[in-house]
Every structure is written in structure tokens, then in C-alpha cells.
N, CA, C and O atoms as a GROMACS GRO file, in nm:
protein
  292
    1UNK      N    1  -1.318  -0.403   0.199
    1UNK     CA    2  -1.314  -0.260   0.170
    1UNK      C    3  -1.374  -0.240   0.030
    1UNK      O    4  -1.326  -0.285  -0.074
    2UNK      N    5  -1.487  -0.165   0.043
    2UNK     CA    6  -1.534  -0.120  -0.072
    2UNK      C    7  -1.474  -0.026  -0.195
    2UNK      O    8  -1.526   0.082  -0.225
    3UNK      N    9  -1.386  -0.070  -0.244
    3UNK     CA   10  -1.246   0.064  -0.298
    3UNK      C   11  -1.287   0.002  -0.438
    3UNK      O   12  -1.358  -0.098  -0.455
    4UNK      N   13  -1.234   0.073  -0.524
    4UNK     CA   14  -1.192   0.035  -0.698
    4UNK      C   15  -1.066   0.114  -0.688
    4UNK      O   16  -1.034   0.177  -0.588
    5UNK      N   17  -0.975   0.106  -0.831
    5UNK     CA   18  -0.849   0.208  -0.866
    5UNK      C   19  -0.870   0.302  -0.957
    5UNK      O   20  -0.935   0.293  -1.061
    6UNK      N   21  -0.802   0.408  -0.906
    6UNK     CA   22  -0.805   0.557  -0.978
    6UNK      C   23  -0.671   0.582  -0.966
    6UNK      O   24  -0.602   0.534  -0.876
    7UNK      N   25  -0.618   0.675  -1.076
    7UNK     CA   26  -0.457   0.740  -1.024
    7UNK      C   27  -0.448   0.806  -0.910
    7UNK      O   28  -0.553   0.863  -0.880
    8UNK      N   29  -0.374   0.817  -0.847
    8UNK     CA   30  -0.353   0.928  -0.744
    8UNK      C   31  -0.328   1.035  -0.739
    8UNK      O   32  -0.303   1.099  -0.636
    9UNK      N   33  -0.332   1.088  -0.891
    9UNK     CA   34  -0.339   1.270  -0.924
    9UNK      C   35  -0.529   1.294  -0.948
    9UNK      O   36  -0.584   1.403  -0.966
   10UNK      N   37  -0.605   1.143  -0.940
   10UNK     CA   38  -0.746   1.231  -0.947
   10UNK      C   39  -0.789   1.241  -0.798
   10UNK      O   40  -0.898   1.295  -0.778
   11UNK      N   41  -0.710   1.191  -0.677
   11UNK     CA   42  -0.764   1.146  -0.536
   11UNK      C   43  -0.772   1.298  -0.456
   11UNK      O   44  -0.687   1.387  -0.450
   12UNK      N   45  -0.899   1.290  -0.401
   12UNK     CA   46  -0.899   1.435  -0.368
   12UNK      C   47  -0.822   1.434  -0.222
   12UNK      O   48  -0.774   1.540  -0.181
   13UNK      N   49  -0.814   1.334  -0.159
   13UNK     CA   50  -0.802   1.324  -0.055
   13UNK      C   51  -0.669   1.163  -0.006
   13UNK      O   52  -0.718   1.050   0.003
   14UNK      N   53  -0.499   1.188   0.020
   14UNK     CA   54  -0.448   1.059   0.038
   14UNK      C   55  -0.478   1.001   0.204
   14UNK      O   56  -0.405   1.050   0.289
   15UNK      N   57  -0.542   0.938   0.233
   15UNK     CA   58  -0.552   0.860   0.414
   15UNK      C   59  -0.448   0.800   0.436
   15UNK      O   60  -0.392   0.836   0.540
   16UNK      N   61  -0.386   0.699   0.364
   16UNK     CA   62  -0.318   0.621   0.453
   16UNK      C   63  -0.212   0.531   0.348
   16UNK      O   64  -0.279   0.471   0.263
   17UNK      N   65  -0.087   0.510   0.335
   17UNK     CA   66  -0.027   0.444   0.285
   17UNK      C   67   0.007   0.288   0.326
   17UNK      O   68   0.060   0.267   0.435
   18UNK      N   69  -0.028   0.171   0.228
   18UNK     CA   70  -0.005   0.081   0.300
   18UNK      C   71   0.066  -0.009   0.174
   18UNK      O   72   0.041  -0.002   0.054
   19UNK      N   73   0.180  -0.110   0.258
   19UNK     CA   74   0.338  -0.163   0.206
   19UNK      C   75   0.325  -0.342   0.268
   19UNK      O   76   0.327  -0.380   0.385
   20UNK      N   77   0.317  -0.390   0.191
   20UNK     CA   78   0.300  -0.576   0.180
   20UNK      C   79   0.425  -0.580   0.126
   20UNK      O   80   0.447  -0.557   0.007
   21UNK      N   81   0.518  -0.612   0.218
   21UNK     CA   82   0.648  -0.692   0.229
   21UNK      C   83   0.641  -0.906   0.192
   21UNK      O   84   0.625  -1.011   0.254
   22UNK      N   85   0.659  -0.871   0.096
   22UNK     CA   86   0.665  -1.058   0.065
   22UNK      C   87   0.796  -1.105  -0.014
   22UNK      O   88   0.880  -1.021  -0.043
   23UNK      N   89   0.813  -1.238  -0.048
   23UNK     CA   90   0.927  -1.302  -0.121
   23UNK      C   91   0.915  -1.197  -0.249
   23UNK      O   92   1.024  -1.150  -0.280
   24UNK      N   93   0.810  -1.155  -0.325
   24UNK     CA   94   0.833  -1.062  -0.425
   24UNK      C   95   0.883  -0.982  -0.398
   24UNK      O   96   0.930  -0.921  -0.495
   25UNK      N   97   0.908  -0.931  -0.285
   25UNK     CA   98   0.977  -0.796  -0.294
   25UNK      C   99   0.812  -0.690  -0.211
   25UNK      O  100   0.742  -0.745  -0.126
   26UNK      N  101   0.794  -0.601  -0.241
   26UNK     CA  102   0.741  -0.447  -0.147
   26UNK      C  103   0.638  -0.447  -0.260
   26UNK      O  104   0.667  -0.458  -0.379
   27UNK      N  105   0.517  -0.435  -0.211
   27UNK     CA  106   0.356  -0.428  -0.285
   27UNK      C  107   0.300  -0.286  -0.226
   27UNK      O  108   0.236  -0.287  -0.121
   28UNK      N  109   0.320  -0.187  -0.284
   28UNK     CA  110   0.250  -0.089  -0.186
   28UNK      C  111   0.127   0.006  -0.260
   28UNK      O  112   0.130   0.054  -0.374
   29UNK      N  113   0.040   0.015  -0.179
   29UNK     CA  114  -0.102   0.111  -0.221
   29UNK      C  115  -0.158   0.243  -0.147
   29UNK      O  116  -0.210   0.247  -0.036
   30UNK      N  117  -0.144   0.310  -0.204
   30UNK     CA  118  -0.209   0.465  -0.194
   30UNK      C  119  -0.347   0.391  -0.126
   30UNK      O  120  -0.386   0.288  -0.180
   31UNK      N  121  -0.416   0.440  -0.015
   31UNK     CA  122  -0.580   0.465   0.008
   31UNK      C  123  -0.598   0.596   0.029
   31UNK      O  124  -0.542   0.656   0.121
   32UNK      N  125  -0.677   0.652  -0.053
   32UNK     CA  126  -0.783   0.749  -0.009
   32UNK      C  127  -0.937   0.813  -0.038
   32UNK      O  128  -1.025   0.760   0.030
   33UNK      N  129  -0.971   0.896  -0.108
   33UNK     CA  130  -1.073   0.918  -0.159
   33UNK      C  131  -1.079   0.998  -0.263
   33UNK      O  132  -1.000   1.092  -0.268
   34UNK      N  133  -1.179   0.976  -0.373
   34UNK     CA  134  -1.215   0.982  -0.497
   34UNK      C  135  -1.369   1.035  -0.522
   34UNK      O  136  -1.447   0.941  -0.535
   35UNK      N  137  -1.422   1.149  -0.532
   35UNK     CA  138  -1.595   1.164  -0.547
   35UNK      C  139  -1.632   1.087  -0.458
   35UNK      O  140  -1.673   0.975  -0.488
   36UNK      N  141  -1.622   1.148  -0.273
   36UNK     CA  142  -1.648   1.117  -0.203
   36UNK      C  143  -1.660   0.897  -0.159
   36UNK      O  144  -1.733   0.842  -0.077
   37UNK      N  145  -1.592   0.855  -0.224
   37UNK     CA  146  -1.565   0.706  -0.243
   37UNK      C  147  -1.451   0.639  -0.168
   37UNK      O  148  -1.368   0.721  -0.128
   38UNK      N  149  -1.427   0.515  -0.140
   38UNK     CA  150  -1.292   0.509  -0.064
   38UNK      C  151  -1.240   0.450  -0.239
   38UNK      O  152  -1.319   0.418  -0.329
   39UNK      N  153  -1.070   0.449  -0.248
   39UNK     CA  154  -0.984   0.468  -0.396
   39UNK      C  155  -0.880   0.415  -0.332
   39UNK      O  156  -0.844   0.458  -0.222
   40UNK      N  157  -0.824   0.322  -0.391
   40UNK     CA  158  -0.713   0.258  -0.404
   40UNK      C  159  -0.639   0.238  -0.497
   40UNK      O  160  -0.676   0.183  -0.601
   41UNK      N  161  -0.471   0.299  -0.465
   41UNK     CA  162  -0.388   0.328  -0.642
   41UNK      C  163  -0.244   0.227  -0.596
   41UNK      O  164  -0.208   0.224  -0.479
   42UNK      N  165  -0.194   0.173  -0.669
   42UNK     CA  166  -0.096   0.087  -0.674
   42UNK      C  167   0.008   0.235  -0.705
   42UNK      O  168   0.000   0.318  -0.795
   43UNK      N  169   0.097   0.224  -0.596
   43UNK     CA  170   0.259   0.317  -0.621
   43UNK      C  171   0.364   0.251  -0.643
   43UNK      O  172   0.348   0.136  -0.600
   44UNK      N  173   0.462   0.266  -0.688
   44UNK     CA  174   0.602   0.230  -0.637
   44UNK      C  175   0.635   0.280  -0.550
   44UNK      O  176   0.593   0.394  -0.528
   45UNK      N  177   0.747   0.200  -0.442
   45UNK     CA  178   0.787   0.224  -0.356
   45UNK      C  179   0.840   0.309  -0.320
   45UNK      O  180   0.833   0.329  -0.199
   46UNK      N  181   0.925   0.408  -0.406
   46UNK     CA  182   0.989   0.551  -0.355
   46UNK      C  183   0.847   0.662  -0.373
   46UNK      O  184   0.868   0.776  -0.332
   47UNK      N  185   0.726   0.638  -0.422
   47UNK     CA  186   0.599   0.723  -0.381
   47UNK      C  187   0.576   0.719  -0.249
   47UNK      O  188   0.571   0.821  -0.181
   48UNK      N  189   0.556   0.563  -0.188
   48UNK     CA  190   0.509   0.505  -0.074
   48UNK      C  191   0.613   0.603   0.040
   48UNK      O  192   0.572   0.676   0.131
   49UNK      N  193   0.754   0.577   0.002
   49UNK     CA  194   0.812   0.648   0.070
   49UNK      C  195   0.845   0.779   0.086
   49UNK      O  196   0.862   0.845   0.189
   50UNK      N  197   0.849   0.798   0.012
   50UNK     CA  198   0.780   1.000  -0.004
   50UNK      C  199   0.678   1.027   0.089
   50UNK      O  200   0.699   1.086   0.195
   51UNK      N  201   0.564   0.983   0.050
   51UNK     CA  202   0.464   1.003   0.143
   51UNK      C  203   0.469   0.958   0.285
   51UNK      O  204   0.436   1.054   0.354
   52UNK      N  205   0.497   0.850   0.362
   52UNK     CA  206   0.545   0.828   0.440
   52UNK      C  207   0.601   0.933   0.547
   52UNK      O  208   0.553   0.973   0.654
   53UNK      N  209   0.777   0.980   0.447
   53UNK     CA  210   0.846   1.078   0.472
   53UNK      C  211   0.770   1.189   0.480
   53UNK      O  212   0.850   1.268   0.532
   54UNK      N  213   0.670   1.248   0.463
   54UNK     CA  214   0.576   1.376   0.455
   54UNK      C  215   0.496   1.364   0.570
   54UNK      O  216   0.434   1.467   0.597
   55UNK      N  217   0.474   1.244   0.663
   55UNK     CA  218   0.381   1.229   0.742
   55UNK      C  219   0.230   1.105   0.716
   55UNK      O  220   0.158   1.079   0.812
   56UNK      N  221   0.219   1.078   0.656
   56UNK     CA  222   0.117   1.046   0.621
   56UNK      C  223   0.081   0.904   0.653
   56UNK      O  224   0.145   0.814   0.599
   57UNK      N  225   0.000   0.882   0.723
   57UNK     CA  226   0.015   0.718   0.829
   57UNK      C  227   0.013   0.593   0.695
   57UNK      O  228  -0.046   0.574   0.588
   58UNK      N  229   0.114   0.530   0.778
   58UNK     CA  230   0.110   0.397   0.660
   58UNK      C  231   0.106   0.283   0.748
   58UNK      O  232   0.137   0.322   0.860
   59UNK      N  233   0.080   0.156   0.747
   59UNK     CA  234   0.078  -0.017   0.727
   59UNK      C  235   0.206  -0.050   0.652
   59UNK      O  236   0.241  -0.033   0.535
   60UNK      N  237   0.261  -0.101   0.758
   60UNK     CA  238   0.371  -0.214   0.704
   60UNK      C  239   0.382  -0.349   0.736
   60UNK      O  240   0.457  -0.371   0.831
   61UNK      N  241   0.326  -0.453   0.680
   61UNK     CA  242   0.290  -0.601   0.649
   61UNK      C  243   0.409  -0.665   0.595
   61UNK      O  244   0.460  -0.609   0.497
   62UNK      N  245   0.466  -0.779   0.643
   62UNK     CA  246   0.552  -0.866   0.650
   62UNK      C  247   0.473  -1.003   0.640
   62UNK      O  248   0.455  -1.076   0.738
   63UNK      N  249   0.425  -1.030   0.512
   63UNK     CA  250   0.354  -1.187   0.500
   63UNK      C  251   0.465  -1.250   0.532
   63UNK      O  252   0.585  -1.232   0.511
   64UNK      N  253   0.368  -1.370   0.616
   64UNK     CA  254   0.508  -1.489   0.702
   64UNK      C  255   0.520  -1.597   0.567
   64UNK      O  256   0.462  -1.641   0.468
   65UNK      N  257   0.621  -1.600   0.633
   65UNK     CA  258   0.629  -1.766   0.525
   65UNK      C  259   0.596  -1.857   0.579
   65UNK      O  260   0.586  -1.861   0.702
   66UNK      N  261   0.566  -1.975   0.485
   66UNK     CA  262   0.493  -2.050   0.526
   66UNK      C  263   0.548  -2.150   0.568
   66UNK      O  264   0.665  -2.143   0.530
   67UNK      N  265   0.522  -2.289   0.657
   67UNK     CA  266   0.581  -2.360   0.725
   67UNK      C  267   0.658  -2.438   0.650
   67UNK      O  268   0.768  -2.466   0.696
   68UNK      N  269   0.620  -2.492   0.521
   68UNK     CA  270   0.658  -2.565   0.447
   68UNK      C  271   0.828  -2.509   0.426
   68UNK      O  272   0.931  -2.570   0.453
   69UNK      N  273   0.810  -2.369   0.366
   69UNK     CA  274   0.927  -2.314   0.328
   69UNK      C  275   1.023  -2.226   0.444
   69UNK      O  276   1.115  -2.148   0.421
   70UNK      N  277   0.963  -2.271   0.581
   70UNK     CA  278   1.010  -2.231   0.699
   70UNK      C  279   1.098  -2.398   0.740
   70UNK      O  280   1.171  -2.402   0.839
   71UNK      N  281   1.084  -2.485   0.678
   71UNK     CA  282   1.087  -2.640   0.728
   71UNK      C  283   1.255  -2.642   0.626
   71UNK      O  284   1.368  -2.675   0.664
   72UNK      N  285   1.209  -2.594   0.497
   72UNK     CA  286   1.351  -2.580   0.399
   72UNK      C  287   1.483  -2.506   0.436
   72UNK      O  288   1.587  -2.535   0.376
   73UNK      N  289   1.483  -2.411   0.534
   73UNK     CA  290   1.579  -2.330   0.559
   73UNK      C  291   1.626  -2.350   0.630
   73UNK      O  292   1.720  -2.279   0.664
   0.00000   0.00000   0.00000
């Protein structure tokens, strides 16, 4: 994806919210558009969920763990 980051008060336009669930904890990013561009903004999670809650289609990703640390548990 051809994107760079902008805030999400300059995005003229939000598409799609998307949320990477990992051992860190919830990674989530605003996509939309910027001077006709695709824009990608790093939120915190009660943004992600706001928007969400408003309608607005999101991606929710659950990176697996890996075998090694699937072998430990």
C-alpha cells in the first residue's frame, strides 16, 4: 500500500479502520485519504473504537503465535 502518515484531523476522507491484536497488546490505524492520496494515522484504541461504533468498516487481525511459543504453553 502506497500510504505515508498524516493526523487524522488533516484526512479528508476516513475508509476503513484497521486493529492488529498481538502479545503487545491492540496496534490500530486510521486508513483513508489525504490530497487525493491513500494516508495512514496510528490511533489509540478508544478512537479505533469510536469509529467502529459510528459504522465505519474495520479489520481485526489476531497475529498467531508462533510454534515455538505455542510448544511452551
Amino acid at each position: 500500500m502506497g500510504s505515508y502518515g498524516v493526523p487524522i484531523s488533516e484526512m479528508t476522507r476516513v475508509c476503513w479502520v484497521r486493529v492488529e491484536v498481538g502479545d503487545g497488546g491492540p496496534v490500530c490505524h486510521v486508513v483513508g485519504t489525504h490530497r487525493r492520496r491513500v494516508a495512514t494515522c496510528p490511533v489509540p484504541l478508544a478512537v479505533a473504537t469510536a469509529l467502529m461504533a459510528r459504522g465505519v468498516p474495520s479489520v481485526v487481525r489476531h497475529r498467531p503465535l508462533h510454534r515455538r511459543q505455542l510448544a511452551e504453553t
